[in-house]
Residue frames relative to the residue before (quaternion, step in Angstrom):
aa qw qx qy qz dx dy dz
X 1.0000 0.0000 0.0000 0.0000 0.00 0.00 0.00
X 0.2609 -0.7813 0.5541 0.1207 3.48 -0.42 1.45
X 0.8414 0.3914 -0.1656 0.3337 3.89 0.97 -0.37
X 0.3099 -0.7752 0.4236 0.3516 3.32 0.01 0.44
X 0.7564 -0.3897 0.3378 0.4023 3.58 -1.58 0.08
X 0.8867 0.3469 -0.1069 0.2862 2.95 0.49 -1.02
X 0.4083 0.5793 -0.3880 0.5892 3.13 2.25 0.33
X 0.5995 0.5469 -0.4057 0.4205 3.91 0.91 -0.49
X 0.8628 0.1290 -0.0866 0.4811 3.21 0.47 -1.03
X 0.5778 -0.6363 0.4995 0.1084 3.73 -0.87 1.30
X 0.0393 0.8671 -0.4934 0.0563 3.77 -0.76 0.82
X 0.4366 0.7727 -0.2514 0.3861 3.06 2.05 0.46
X 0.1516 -0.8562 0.3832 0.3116 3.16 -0.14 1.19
X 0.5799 0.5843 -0.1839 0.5371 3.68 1.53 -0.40
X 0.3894 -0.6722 0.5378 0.3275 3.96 -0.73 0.19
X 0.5097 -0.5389 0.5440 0.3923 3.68 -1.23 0.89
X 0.0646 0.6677 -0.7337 -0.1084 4.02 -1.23 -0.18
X 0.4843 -0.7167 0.4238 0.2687 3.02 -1.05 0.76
X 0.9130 -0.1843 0.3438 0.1198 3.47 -1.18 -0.03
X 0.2152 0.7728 -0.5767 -0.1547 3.55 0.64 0.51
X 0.6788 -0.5654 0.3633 0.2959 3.20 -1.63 0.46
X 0.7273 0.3091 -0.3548 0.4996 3.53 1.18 -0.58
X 0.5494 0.5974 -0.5069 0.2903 3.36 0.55 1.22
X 0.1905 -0.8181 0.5423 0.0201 3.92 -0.93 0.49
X 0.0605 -0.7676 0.6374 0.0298 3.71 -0.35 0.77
X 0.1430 -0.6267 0.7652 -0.0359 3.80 -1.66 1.33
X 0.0850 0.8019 -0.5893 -0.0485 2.81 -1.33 0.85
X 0.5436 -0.6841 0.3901 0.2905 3.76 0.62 1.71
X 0.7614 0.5258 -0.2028 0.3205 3.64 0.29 -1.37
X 0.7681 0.4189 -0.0459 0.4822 3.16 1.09 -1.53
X 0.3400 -0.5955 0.5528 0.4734 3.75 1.62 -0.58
X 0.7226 0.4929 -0.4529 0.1724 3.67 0.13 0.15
X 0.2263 -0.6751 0.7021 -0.0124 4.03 -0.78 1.91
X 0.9748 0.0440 0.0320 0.2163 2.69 -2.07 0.54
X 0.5935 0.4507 -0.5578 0.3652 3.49 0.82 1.59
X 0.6242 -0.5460 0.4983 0.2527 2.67 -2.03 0.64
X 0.6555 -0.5102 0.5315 0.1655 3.24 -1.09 1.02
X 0.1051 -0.8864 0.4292 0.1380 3.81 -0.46 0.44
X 0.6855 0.0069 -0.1123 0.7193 3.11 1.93 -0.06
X 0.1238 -0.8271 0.5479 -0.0218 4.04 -0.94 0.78
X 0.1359 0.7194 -0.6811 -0.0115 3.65 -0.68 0.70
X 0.6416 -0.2980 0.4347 0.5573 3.58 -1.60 -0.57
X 0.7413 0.4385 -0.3089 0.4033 3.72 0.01 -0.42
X 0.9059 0.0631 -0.1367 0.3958 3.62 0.70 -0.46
X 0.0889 -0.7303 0.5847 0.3419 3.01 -0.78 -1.84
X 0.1104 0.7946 -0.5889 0.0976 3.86 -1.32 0.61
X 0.1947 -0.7738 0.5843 -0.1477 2.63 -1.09 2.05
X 0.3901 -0.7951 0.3922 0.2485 3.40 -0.41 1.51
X 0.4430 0.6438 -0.4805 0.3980 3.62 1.14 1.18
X 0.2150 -0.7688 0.5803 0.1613 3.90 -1.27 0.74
X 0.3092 -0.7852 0.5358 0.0270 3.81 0.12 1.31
X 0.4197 -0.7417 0.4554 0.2576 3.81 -0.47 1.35
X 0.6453 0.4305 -0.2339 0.5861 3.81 0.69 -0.59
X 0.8238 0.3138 -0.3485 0.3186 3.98 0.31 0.32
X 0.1803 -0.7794 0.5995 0.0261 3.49 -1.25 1.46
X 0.7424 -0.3660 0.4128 0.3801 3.69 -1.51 0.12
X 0.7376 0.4353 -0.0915 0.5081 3.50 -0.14 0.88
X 0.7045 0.5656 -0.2164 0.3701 3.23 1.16 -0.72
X 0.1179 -0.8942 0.4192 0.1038 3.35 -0.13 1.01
X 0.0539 -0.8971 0.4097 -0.1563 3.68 -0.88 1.29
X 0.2980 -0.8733 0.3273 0.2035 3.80 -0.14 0.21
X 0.2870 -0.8310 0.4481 0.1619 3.09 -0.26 1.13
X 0.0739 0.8097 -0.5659 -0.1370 3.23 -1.37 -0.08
X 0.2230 -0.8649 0.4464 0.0546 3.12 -0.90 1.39
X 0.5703 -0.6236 0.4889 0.2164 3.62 -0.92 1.09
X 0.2258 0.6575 -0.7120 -0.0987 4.04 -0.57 -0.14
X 0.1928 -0.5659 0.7826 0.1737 4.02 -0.95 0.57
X 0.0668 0.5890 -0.8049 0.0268 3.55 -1.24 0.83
X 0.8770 0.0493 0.0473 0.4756 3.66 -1.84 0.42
X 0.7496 -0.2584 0.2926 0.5345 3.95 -0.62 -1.28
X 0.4467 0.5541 -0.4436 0.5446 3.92 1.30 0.42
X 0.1336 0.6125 -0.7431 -0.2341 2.30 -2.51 0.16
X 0.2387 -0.8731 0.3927 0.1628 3.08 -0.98 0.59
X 0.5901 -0.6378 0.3939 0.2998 3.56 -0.97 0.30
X 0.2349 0.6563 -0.7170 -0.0106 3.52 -0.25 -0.12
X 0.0173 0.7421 -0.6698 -0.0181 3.72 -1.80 1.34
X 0.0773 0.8205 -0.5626 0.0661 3.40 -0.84 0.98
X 0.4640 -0.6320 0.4989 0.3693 3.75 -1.00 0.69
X 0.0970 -0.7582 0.6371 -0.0990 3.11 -1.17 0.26
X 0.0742 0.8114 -0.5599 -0.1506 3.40 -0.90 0.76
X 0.5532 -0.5058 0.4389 0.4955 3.83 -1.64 0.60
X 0.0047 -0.6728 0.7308 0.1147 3.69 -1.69 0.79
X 0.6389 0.5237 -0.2083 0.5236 3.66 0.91 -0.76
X 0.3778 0.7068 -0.5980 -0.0048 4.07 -0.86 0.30
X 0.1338 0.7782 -0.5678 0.2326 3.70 -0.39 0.53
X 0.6861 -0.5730 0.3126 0.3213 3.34 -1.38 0.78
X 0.5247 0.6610 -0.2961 0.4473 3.58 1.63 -0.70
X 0.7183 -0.3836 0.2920 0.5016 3.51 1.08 -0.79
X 0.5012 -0.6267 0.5071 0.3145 3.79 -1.02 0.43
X 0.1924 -0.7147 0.6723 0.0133 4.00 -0.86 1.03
X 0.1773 -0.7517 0.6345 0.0306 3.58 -0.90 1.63
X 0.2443 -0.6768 0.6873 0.0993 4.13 -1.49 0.30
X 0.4069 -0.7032 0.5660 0.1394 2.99 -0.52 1.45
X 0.0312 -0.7444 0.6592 0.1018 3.88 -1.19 0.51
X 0.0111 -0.7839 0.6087 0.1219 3.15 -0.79 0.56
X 0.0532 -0.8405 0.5376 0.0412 2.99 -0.97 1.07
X 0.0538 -0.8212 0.5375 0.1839 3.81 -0.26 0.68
X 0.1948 -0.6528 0.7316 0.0257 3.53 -1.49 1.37
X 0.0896 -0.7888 0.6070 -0.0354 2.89 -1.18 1.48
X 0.2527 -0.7563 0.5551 0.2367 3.75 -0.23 0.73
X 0.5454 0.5707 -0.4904 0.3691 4.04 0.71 0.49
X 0.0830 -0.8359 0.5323 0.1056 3.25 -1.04 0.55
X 0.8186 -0.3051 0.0857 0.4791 3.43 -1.58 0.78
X 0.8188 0.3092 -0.2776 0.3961 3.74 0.56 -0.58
X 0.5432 0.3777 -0.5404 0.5199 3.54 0.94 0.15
X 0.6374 0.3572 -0.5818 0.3574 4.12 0.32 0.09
X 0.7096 0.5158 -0.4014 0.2634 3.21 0.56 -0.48
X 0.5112 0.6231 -0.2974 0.5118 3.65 1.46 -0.15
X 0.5985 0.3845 -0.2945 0.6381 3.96 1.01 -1.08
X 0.5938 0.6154 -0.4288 0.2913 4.04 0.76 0.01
């Protein structure tokens, strides 16, 4: 059996897209500067790289580079590792939203 189980049968709820090129992902925690992502969806990211300091579970913050025209921009988001394997390390976006309003300032903007 040349395939594994879990190459047969797909569990993505989102499609993989590759990679634009004017994009770069750092991740302080892990030592990892200036790579390219090798596959990117709303839900994750996966870089066909295996960082010595990162396990299943670990949670960490990326940041990606875009260079547009004479910009660059930041984009930071948390993210934990769910994927690790000699192919490469597979990150899960989290999104958490922290809101410093409470029950009566929503109910006033209501």
């Amino acid at each position: 059996m040349s395939q594994s189980a879990a190459a047969q049968k797909e569990r993505r709820i989102t499609q993989r897209k590759n990679s634009p090129s004017n994009l770069r992902m750092y991740c302080p925690q892990l030592n990892i500067s200036r790579y390219q992502p090798t596959n990117l969806s709303t839900r994750g990211a996966f870089l066909e790289l295996t960082p010595e300091h990162a396990y299943v579970g670990r949670r960490v913050q990326l940041v990606f580079s875009v260079a547009e025209a004479n910009t660059v921009k930041l984009i930071r988001v948390w993210a934990v590792v769910v994927h690790l394997s000699r192919e490469g390390i597979g990150f899960g976006f989290t999104h958490k939203y922290h809101s410093s309003r409470t029950e009566r300032d929503a109910t006033i903007i209501a």
